[in-house]
C-alpha positions in Angstrom: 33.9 3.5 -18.9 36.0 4.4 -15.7 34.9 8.0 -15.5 31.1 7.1 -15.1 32.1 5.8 -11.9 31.1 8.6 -9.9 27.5 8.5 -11.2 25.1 5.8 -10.3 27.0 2.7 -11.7 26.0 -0.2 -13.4 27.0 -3.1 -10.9 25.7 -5.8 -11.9 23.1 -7.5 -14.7 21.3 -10.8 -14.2 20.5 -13.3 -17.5 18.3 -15.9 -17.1 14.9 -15.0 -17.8 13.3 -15.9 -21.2 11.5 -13.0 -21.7 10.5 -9.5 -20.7 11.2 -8.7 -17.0 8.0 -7.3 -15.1 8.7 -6.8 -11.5 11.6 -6.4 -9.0 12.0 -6.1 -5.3 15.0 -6.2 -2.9 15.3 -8.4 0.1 15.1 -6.4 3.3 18.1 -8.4 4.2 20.1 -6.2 1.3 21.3 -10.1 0.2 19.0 -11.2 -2.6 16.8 -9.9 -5.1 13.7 -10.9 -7.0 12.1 -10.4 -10.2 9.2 -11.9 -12.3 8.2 -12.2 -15.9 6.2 -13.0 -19.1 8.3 -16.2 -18.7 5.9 -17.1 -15.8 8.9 -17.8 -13.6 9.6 -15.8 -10.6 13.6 -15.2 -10.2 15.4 -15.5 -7.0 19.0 -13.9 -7.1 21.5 -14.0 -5.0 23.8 -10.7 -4.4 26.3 -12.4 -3.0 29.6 -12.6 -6.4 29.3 -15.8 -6.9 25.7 -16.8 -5.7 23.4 -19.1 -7.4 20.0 -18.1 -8.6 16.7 -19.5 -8.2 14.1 -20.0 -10.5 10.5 -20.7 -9.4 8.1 -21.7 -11.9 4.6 -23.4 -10.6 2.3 -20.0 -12.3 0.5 -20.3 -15.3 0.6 -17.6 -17.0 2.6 -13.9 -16.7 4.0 -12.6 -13.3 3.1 -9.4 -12.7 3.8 -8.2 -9.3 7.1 -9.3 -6.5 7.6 -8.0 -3.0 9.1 -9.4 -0.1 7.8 -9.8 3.2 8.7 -7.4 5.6 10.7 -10.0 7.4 12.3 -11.3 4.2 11.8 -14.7 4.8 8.5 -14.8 2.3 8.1 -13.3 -1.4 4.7 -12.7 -2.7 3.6 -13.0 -6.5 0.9 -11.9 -8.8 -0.1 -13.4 -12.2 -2.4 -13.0 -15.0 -3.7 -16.9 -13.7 -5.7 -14.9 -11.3 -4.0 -16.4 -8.3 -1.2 -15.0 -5.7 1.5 -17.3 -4.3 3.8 -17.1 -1.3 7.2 -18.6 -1.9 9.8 -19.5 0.4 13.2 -18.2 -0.9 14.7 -21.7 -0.6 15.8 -24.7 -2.1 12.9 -26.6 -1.6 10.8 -24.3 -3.6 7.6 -24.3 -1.8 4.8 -22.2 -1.9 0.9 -21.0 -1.4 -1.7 -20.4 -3.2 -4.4 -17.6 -3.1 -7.4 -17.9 -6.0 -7.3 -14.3 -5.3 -9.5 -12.8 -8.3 -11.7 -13.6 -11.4 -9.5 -12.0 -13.5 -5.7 -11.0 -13.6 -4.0 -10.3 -10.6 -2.0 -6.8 -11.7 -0.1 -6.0 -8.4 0.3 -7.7 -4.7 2.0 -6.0 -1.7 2.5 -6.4 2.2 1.9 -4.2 4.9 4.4 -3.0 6.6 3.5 -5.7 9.7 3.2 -8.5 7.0 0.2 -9.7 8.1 -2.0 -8.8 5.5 -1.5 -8.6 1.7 -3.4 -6.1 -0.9 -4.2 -7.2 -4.3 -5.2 -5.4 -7.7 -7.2 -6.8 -10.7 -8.3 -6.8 -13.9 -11.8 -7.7 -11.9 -11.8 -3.9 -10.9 -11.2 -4.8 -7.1 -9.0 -4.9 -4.5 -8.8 -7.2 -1.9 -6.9 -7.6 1.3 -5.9 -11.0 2.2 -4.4 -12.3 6.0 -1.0 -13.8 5.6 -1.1 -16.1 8.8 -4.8 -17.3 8.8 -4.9 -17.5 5.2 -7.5 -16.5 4.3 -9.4 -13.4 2.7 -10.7 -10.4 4.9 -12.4 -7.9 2.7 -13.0 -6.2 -0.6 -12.5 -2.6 -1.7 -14.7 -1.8 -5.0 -15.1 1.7 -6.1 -13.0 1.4 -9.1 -14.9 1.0 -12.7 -11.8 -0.5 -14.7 -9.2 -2.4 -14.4 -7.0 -1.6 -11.4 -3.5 -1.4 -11.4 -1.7 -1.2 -8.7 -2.2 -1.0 -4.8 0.3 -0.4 -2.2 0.1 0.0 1.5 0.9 3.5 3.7 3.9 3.0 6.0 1.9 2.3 9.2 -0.9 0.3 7.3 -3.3 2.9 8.0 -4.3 3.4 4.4 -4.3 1.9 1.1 -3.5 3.7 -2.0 -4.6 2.0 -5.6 -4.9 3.2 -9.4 -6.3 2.0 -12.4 -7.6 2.2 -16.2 -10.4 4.0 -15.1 -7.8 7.7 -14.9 -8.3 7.3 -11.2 -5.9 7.3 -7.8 -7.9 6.5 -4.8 -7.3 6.1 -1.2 -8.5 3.9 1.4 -9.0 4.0 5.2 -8.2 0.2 6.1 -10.3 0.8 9.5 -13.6 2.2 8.0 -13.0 0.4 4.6 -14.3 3.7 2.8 -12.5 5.9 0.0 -11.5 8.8 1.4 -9.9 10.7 -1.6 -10.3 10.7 -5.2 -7.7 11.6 -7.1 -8.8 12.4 -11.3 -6.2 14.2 -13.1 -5.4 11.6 -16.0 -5.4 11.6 -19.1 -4.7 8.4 -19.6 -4.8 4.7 -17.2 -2.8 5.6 -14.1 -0.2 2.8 -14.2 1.6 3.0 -10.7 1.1 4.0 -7.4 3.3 4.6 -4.1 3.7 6.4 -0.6 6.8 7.8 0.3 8.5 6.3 3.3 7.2 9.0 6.0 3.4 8.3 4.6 3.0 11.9 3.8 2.9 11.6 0.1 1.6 9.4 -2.5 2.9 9.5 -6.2 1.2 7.9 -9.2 2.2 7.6 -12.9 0.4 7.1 -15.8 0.2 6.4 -19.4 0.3 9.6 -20.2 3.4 10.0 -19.3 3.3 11.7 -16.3 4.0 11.5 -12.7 2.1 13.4 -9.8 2.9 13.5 -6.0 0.5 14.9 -3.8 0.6 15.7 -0.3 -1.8 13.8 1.8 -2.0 16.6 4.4 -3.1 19.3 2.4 -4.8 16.8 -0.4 -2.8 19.4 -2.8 -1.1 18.2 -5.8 2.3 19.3 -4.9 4.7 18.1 -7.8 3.9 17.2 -11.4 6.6 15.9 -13.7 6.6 15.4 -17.6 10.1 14.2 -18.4 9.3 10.8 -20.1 8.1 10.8 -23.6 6.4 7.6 -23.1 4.1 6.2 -20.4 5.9 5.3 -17.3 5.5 1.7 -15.8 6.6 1.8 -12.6 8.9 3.7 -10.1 10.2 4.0 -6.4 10.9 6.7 -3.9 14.3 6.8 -2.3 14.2 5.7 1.5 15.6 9.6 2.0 12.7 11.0 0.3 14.7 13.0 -1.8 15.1 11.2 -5.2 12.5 9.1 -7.0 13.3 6.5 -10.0 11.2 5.9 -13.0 10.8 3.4 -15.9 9.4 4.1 -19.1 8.4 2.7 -22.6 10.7 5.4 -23.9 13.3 2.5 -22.4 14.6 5.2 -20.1 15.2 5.6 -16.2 14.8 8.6 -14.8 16.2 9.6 -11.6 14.4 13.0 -10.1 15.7 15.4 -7.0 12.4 15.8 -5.7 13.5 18.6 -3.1 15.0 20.4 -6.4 12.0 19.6 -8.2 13.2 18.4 -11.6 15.7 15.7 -13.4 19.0 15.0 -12.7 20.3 11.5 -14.5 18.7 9.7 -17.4 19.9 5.7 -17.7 19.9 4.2 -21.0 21.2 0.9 -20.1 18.0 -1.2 -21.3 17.8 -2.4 -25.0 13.8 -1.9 -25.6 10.7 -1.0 -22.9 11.7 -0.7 -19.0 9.0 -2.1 -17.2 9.7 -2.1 -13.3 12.3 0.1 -11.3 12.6 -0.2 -7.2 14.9 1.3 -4.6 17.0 -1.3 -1.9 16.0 -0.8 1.3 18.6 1.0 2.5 18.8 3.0 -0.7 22.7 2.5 -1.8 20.9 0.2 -5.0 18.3 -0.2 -7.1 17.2 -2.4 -10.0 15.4 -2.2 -13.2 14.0 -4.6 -15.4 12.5 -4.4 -19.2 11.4 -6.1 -22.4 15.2 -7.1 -23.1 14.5 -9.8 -20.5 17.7 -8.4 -18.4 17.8 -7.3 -14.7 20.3 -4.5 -14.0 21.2 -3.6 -10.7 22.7 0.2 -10.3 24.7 1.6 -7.2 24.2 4.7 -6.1 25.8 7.4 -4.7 23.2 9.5 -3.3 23.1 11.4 -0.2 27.1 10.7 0.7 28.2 13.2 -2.2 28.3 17.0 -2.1 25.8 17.1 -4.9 27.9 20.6 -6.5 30.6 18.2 -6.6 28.7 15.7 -8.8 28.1 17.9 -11.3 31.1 19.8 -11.6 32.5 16.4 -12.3 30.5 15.7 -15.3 29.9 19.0 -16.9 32.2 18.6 -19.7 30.1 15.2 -20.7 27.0 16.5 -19.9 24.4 15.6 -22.3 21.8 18.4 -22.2 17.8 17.3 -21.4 15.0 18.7 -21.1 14.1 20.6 -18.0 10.9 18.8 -16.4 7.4 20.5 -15.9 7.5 21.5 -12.2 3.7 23.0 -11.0 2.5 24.3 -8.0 5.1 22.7 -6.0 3.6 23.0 -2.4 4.9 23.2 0.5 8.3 23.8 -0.9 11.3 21.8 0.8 14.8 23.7 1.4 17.1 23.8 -1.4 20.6 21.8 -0.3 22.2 22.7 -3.3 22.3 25.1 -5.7 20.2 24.7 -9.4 21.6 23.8 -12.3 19.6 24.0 -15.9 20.9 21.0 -17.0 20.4 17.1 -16.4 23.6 14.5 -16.4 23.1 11.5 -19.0 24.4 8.4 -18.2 26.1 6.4 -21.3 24.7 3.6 -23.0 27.6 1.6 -23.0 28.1 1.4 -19.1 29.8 -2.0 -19.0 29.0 -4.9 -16.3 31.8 -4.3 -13.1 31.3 -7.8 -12.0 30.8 -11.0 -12.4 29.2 -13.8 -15.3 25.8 -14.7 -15.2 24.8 -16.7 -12.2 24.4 -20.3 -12.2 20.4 -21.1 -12.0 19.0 -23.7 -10.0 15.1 -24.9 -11.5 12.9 -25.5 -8.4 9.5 -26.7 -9.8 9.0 -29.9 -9.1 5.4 -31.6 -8.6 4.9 -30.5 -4.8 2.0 -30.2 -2.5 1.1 -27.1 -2.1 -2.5 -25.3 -0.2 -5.2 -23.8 -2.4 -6.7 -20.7 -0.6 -10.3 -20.2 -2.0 -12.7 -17.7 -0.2 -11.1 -18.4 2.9 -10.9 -22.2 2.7 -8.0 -24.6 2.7 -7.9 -27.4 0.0 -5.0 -29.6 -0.5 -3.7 -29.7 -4.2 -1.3 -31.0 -6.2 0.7 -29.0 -8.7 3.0 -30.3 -11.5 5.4 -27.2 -12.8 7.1 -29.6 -15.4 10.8 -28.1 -14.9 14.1 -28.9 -16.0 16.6 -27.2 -17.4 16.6 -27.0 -21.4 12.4 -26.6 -20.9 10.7 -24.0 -19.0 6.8 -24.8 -18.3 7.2 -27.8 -20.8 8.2 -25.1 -23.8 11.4 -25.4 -25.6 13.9 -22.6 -24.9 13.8 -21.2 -28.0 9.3 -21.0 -28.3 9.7 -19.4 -24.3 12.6 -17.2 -26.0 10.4 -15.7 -28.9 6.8 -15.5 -26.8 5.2 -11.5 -27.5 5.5 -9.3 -24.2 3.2 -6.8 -25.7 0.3 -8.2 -23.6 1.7 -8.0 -20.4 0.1 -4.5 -19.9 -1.2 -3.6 -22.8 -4.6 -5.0 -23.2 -7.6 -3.3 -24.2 -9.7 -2.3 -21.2 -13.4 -2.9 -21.1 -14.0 0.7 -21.7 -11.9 1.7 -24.3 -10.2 4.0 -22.4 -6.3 2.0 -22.6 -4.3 2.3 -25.1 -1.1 -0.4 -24.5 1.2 1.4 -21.9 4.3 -0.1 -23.7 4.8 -3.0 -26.3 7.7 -5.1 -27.8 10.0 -2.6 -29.7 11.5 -3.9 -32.4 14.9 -6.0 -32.6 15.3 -7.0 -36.0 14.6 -10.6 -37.4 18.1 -11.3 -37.5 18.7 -10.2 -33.8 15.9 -12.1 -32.3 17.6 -15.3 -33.8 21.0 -14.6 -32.2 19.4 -13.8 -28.8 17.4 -17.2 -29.3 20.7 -19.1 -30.5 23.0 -17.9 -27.6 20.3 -18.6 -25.1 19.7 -22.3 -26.3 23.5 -22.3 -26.1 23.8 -21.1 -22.2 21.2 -23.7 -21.6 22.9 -26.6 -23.6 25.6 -25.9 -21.1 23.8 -26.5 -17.8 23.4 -29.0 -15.7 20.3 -30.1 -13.6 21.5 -29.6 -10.0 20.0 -33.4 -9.4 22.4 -34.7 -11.6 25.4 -33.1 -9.4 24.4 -34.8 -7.0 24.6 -38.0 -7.7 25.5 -40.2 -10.9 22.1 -41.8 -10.6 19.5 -38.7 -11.2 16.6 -40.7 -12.0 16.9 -42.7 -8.9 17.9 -39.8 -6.7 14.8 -37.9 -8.1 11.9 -39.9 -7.2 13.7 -40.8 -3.8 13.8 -37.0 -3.2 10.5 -36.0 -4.5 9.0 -38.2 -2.3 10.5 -37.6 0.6 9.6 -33.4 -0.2 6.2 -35.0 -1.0 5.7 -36.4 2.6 7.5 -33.6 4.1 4.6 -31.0 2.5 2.0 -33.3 3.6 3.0 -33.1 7.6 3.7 -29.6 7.1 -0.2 -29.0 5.8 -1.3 -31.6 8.4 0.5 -28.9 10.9 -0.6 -25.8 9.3 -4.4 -27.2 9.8 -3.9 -28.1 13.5 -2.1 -24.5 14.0 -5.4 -23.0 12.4 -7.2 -24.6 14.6 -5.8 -24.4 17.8 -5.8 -20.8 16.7 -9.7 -20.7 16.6 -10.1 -22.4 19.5 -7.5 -19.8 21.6 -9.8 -17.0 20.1 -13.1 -18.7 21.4 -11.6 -19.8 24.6 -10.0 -16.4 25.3 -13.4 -14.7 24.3 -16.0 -17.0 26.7 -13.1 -16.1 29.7 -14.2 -12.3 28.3 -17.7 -12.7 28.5 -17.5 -14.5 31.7 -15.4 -12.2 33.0 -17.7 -9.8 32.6 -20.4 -11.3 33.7 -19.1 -11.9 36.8 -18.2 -8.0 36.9 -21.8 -7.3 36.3 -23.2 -9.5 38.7 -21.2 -8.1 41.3 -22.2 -4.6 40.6 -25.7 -5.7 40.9 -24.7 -7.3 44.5 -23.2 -4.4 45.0 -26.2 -2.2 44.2 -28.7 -4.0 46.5 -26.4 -4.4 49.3 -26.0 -0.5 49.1 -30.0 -0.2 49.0 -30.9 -2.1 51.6 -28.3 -1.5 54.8 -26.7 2.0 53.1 -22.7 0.7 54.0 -21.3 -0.7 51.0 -20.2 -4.3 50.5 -16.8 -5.6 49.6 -16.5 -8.9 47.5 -13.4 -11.1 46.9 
């Protein structure tokens, strides 16, 4: 449809996961993107037209959390196998292993140095891991349920995490203490994030609602009710101004948050929309749902008069309902002028670029380092991959698995009702979606056999090679840990000494001043 151009456009949607999409997060470097799902296979994709796609498939069960490194040169994963793993985006498909929890893993993020990680769980912790040393630091443990989500402030100050037990809390990374409580809920609180100046923190919730308080006044500032279903996920705008959410409702909503209400509702998702995030530079962002597809949406915030949009569409307008705005504190200043009803995108926004994206497997048996309470064990994996079976499974069982588990479990308490299930495609259309996907993968071809027109061969030379090449890289990785420690201890007796020698010249000092009153220089 040419005249939704001027509204935040569909640019592009990525096919090649098997089932519902979890999580999604943008490369700093604005050139790939990632996503994970209930397929257990984290999705590397390449913005570029015609890039190929990578698909990463050594967890064991359901991938429930992506980010990138602030660098961009690792991706971190979460799973329901109660382990983390950092990948590096590559061909060779490597990657580490935390045994981060003794239950599932909901959520991992970096700090904004990328030298620590946070973690949520099922085992109603969170835990903050270090990135170079490998190892874990410490535990935070207030929570009673579940927890959800946790997410690092802008200068790594704080943490932020929520969970089935109604609650938002915040954390003082220093002091290791909760500092704020946060219990308005109805419901499990689902999602949590700062804004990029650190001065606010949203959170959603089952219940459907989103709040935003302002961390300098501890005041709930903004409280919006605009989905009518729970919301799994959203992201602020780098500006500040808009915020994104995704709902079982199988909505996004995009909000003007210095307006204080809703401006665009997406339909472009066939069933629940689990994850929603903002590029860094804010000009895209990406949403991902129980149809199994990512879409990624352009926007055109903040470089059009705002008047102008909506004098654009007001013939096409669909009327929706005006959100619940309370106690909106401090107010920001209005850049444009209020208008009492929201734009709605159409449903049948149509794809402005290219065919799906060719997709490389990368799960071979590799070497990889187990990271359990802080020690290093080497292991080896096997992630059975090819390219008509994922994880050993048959297109068509990976195709027809139930997503209604991914976050809608019962909690130990009672308190969680499932925040979204599968919604129903008919029999009929299940059986085409499996029939064209067994087709599209009929029609690859395993990137070993391009290589060469002897893949067997070519394989085991290759994965032995990658083999050895893991083992000297672990060999190194030891020694760098190492040497490490022994820098630390080194530069700490040169402290101690140091001051010891301080001291003892004091002392000197001291006496020579007693007994001949003229002081004493030393050298």
């Amino acid at each position: 449809m040419a005249s939704v151009m001027e509204d935040p456009t569909l640019e592009r949607h990525f096919k090649g996961h098997k089932d519902a999409v979890t999580c999604t997060d943008f490369n700093p470097n604005c050139k790939q993107l990632a996503s994970g799902s209930v397929d257990k296979s984290l999705m590397i994709w390449n913005l570029a037209p015609k890039g190929r796609a990578f698909r990463y498939v050594d967890h064991q069960d359901v991938i429930t959390g992506v980010q990138f490194s602030p660098s961009g040169n690792l991706v971190a994963t979460s799973s329901k196998d109660r382990t983390v793993r950092l990948w590096t985006p590559s061909m060779k498909g490597e990657s580490t292993v935390f045994k981060a929890h003794t239950a599932a893993v909901r959520s991992v993020a970096f700090s904004p140095d990328g030298q620590r990680l946070v973690t949520a769980s099922d085992d109603k912790s969170v835990k903050v891991w270090s990135v170079h040393r490998q190892c874990f630091v410490y535990s935070l443990n207030q929570h009673t349920n579940w927890v959800r989500c946790a997410r690092f402030s802008p200068d790594g100050r704080l943490i932020a995490s929520c969970g089935d037990d109604r609650s938002v809390r915040l954390w003082d990374t220093s002091t290791k203490h909760c500092i704020n409580c946060f219990t308005d809920y109805g419901g499990s609180a689902t999602f949590v994030g700062f804004n990029s100046s650190g001065t606010c923190i949203a959170s959603s919730g089952a219940d459907s609602s989103l709040k935003i308080w302002d961390l300098r006044t501890n005041k709930l500032i903004q409280h919006y009710q605009v989905h009518s279903a729970g919301i799994n996920s959203f992201s602020f705008h780098p500006s500040n101004n808009y915020l994104i959410s995704g709902s079982s409702d199988s909505t996004v909503k995009i909000l003007d948050l210095l307006e204080g209400r809703l401006i665009y509702t997406l339909h472009g998702h066939k069933g629940v929309v689990i994850t929603v995030a903002f590029s860094r530079a804010g000009d895209l962002f990406a949403s991902g749902g129980a149809d199994g597809q990512v879409l990624m949406w352009r926007t055109n915030f903040d470089t059009k008069c705002y008047q102008e949009v909506l004098q654009q569409h007001s013939r096409r307008s669909t009327p929706d309902p005006l959100p619940h705005v309370s106690d909106i504190h401090p107010r920001g200043p209005h850049l444009h002028r209020p208008q009492p009803t929201a734009i709605q995108i159409s449903p049948t926004v149509a794809d402005t670029q290219s065919t799906d994206p060719h997709v490389i497997e990368l799960g071979q048996s590799v070497h990889s380092t187990t990271l359990l309470n802080g020690q290093t064990h080497l292991t080896s994996t096997q992630a059975g991959a090819n390219s008509h079976h994922s994880n050993g499974l048959p297109a068509r069982h990976v195709a027809s698995s139930r997503v209604g588990g991914w976050m809608g479990d019962e909690s130990a308490s009672g308190a969680g009702a499932a925040v979204w299930s599968q919604t129903g495609n008919g029999g009929g259309g299940r059986r085409r979606r499996e029939e064209e996907e067994e087709e599209e993968e009929r029609g690859q071809t395993h990137p070993l056999e391009v290589l060469s027109g002897h893949p067997s061969s070519l394989d085991s030379t290759l994965r032995h090679i990658v083999q050895q090449l893991d083992i000297l890289t672990q060999t190194v990785s030891v020694l760098e840990e190492r040497l490490t420690l022994t820098e630390d201890k080194l530069k700490e007796c040169l402290f101690n000494q140091s001051q010891i020698l301080k001291d003892v010249r004091s002392r000197r000092r001291t006496e020579s001043e007693e007994t001949d009153g003229s002081p004493v220089h030393f050298t």
